[in-house]
C-alpha positions as CSV (number, residue, x, y, z in Angstrom):
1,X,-22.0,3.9,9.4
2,X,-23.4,7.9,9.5
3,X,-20.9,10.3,9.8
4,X,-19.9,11.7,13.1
5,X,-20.9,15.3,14.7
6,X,-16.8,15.6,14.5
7,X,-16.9,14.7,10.7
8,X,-19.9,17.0,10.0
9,X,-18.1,20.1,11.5
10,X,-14.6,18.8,9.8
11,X,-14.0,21.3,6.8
12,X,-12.7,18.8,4.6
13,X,-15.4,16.7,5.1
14,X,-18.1,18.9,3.7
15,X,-15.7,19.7,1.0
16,X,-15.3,16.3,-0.1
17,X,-19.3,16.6,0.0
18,X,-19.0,19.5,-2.6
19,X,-15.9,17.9,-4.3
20,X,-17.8,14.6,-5.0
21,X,-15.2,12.4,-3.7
22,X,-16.6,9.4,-1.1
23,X,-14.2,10.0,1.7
24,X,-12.3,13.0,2.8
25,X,-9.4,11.2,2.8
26,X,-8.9,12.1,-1.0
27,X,-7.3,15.1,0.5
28,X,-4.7,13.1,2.1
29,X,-3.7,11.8,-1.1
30,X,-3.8,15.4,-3.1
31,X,-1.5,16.8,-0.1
32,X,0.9,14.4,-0.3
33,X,1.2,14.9,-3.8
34,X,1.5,18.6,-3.1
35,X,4.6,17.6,-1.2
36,X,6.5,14.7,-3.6
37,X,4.8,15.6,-7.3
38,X,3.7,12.0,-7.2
39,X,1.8,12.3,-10.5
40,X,4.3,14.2,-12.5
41,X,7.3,13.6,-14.2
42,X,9.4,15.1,-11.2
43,X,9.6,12.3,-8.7
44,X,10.1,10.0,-11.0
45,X,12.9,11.9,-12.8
46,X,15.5,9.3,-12.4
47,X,13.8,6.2,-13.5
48,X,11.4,8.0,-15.9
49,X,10.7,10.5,-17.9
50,X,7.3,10.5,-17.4
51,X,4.3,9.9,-14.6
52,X,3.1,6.4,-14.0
53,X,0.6,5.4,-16.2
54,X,0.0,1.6,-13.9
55,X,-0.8,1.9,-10.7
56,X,-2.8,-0.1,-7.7
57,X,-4.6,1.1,-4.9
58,X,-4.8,-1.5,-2.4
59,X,-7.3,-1.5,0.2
60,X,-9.0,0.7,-1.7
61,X,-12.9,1.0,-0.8
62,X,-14.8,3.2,-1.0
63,X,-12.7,4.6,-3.4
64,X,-11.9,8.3,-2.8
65,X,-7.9,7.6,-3.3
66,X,-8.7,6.2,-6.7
67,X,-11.2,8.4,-7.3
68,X,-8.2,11.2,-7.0
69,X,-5.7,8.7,-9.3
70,X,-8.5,9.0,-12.1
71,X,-8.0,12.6,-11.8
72,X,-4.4,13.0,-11.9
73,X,-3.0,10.3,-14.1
74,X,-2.3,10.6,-17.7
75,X,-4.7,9.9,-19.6
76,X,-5.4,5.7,-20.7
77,X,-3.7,4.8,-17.4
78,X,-3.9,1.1,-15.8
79,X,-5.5,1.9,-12.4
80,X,-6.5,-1.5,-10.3
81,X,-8.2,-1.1,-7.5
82,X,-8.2,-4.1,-4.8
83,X,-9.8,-4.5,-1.7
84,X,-12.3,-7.0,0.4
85,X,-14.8,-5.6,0.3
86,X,-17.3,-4.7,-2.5
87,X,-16.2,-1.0,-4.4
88,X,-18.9,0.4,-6.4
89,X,-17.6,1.2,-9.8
90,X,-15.4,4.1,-10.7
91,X,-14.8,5.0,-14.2
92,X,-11.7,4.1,-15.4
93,X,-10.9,1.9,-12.3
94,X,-10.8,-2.2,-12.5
95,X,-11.8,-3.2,-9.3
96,X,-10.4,-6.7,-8.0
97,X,-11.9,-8.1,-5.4
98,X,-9.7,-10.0,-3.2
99,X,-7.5,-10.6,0.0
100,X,-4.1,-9.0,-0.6
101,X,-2.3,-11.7,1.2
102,X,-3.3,-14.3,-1.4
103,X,-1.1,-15.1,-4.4
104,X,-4.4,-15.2,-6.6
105,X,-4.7,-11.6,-6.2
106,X,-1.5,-10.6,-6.7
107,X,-1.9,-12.4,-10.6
108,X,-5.1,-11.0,-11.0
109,X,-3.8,-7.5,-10.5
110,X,-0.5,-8.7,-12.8
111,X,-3.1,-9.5,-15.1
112,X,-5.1,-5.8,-15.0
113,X,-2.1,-3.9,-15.1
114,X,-0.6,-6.0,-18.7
115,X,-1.7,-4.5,-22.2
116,X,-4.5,-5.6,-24.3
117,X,-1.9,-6.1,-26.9
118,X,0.7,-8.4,-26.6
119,X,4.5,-7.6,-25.5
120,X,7.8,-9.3,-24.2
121,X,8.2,-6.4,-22.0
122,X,8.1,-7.8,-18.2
123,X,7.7,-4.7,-16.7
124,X,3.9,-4.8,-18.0
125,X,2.8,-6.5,-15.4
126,X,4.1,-4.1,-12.8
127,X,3.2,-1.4,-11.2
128,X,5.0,2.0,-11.0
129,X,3.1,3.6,-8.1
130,X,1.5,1.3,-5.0
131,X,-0.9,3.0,-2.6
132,X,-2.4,2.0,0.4
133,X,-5.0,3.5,2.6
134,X,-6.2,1.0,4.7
135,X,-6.5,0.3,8.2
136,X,-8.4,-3.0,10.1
137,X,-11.1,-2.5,12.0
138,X,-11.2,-1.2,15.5
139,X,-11.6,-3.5,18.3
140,X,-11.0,-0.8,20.8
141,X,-7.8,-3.5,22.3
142,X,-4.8,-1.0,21.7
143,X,-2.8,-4.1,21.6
144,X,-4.9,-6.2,19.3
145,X,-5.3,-2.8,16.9
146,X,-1.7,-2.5,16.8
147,X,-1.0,-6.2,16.2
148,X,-3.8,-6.5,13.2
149,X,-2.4,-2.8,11.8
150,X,0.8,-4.6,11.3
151,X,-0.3,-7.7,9.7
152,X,-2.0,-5.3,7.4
153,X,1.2,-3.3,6.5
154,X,3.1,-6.8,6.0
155,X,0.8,-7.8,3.4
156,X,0.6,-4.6,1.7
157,X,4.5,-4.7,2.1
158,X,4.8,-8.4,0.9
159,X,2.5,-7.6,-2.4
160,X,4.5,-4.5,-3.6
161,X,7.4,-6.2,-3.6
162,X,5.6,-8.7,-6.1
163,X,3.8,-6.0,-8.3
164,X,6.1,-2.7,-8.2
165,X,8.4,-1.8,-11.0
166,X,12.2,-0.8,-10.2
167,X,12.4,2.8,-9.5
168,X,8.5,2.8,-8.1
169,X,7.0,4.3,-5.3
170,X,5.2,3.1,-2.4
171,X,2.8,4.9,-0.2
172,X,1.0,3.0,3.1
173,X,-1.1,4.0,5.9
174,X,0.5,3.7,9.5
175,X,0.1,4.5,13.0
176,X,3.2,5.9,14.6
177,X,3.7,9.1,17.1
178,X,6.4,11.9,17.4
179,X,8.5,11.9,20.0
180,X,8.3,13.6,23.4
181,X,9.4,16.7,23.8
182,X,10.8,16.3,20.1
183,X,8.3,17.1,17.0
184,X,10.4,16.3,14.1
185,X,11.2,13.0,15.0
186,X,9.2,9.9,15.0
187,X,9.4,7.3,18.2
188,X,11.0,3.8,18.1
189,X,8.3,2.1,15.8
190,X,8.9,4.9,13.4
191,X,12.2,5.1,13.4
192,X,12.6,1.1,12.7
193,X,10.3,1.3,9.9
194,X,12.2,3.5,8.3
195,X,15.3,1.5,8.7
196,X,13.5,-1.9,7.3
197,X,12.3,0.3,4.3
198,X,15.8,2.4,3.6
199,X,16.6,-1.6,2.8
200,X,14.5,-1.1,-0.3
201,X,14.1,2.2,-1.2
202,X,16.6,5.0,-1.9
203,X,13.8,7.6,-0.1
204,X,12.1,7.0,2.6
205,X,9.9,9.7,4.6
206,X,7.1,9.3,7.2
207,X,4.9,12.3,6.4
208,X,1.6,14.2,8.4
209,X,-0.4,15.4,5.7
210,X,-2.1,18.4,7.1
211,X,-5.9,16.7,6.0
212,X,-5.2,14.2,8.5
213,X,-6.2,14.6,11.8
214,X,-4.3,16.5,14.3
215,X,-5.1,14.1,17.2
216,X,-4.9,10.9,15.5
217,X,-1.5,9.3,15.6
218,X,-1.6,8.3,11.5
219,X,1.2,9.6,9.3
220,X,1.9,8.1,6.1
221,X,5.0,6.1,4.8
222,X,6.4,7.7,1.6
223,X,8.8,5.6,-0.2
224,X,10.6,6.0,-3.2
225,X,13.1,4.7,-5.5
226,X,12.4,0.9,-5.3
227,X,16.0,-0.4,-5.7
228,X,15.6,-4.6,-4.5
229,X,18.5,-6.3,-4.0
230,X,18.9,-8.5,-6.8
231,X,22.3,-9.2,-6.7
232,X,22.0,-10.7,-2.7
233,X,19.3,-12.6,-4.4
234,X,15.8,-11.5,-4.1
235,X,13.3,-12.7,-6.5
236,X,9.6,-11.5,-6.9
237,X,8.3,-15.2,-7.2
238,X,10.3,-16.0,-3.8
239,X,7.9,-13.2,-2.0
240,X,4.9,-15.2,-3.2
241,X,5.7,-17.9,-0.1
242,X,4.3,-15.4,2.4
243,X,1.4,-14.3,0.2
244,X,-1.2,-17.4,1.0
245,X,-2.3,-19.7,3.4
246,X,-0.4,-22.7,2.3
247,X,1.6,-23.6,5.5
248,X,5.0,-24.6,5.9
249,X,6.5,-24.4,2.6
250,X,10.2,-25.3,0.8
251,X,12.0,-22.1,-0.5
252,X,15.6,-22.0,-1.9
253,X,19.0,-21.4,0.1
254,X,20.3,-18.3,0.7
255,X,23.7,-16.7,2.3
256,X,21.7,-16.4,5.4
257,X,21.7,-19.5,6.6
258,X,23.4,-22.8,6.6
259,X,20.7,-25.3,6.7
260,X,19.7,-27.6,4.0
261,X,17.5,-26.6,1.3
262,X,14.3,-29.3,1.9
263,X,14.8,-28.1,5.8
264,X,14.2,-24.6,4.8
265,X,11.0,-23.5,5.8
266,X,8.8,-20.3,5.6
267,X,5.6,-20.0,7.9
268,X,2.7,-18.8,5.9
269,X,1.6,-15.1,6.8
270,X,-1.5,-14.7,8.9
271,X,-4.3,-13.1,7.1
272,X,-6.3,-10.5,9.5
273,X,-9.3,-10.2,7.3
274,X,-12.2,-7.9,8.9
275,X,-14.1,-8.8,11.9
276,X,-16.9,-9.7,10.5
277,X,-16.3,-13.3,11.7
278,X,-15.7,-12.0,15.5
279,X,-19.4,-11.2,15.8
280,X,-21.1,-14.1,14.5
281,X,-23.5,-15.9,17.5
């Protein structure tokens, strides 16, 4: 789709045009760096002493926000790229095609992220930085958008906590407004998402790069610090029941409830796709 007379006058628009990146939402990423040193040793300082060297960009096409990881990682980082739809090629990028709410992508990008060489270390396979730019396509039903924005967030929610190392960070995409009458707080969906996430991170902020729109509602969720709840349970394979379309399935019992084991049940998540499929005749 051309670019909009608003995007032509936009100023970071025709400097992502002079920059070479394919979206100007490159500059989102870059400014929220600005903010939380995400590709420096600094925001990592009590897990690490060093910047991530893995990291996945899910929902990634066309590419500008891993066209910006290429730029700012270390040198001979693991950058995997996932999305749908076909990416053209980036250097330095392995691009998975795939549906993030399948457990088949979630091994495949377990798979890019390992060494060549072989190692008993676990944490290979994960991720120390997660990013996610992406947003369904617009129907124009503010109810329907809001509903297929959050089945979006849940998958991209459901497959860091498969891929991202302890102490990682997790960036996402959402579509939350300030308050009325109050600009430096978020309303009732913001402030609940913040709760959930404080559940798994020790930071958690819901930032307004100022590259984004001032009329659009987007902010971003910054979360740091991944810190899951191992003792109380969790277990990475346990996410994968929500990852697929495999139905009702059996999970183990936990504290929170008192039911049998074979009567435990979780529904499979509901994959949103595009809409492609909504304009076939």
């Amino acid at each position: 789709m051309g670019a909009s007379t608003t995007d032509k006058r936009d100023i970071y628009y025709r400097q992502s045009k002079t920059d070479g990146y394919r979206a100007r939402s490159a500059y989102k990423l870059l400014h929220l760096d600005e903010i939380y040193s995400l590709f420096h040793c600094d925001s990592y300082a009590m897990d690490r002493s060093k910047a991530p060297t893995r990291v996945v960009d899910l929902c990634a096409a066309p590419g500008s926000w891993s066209q910006v990881l290429t730029q700012k990682l270390p040198p001979g980082s693991r950058i995997v790229a996932v999305d749908l739809q076909p990416m053209a090629p980036i250097p330095g990028v392995i691009n998975i095609l795939g549906d993030i709410t399948r457990q088949e992508t979630a091994d495949a990008v377990v798979q890019a992220l390992r060494s060549d060489k072989p190692s008993a270390n676990d944490e290979e396979g994960l991720a120390q930085l997660i990013v996610c730019d992406g947003a369904p396509d617009v129907t124009g039903v503010h109810d329907l958008d809001e509903y297929l924005h959050a089945q979006l967030m849940l998958a991209a929610t459901q497959i860091t906590l498969r891929l991202l190392e302890v102490g990682g960070t997790f960036i996402a995409k959402i579509f939350t407004q300030r308050s009325k009458g109050n600009t430096s707080s978020m309303d009732e969906s913001g402030n609940l998402l913040t709760l959930q996430f404080q559940q798994w991170f020790e930071h958690v902020d819901i930032v307004k790069p100022r590259s984004s729109r001032p009329t659009s509602v987007e902010h971003f969720l910054v979360c740091r610090n991944f810190r899951p709840p191992f003792d109380k349970g969790f277990d990475r394979k346990r996410t994968a029941a929500l990852l697929d379309f495999g139905g009702l399935r059996n999970v183990p019992q936990d504290e929170v409830t008192s039911l049998p084991v074979e009567m435990q049940k979780i529904l499979g998540m509901t994959a949103c796709g595009d809409l492609s499929a909504w304009d076939a005749k």
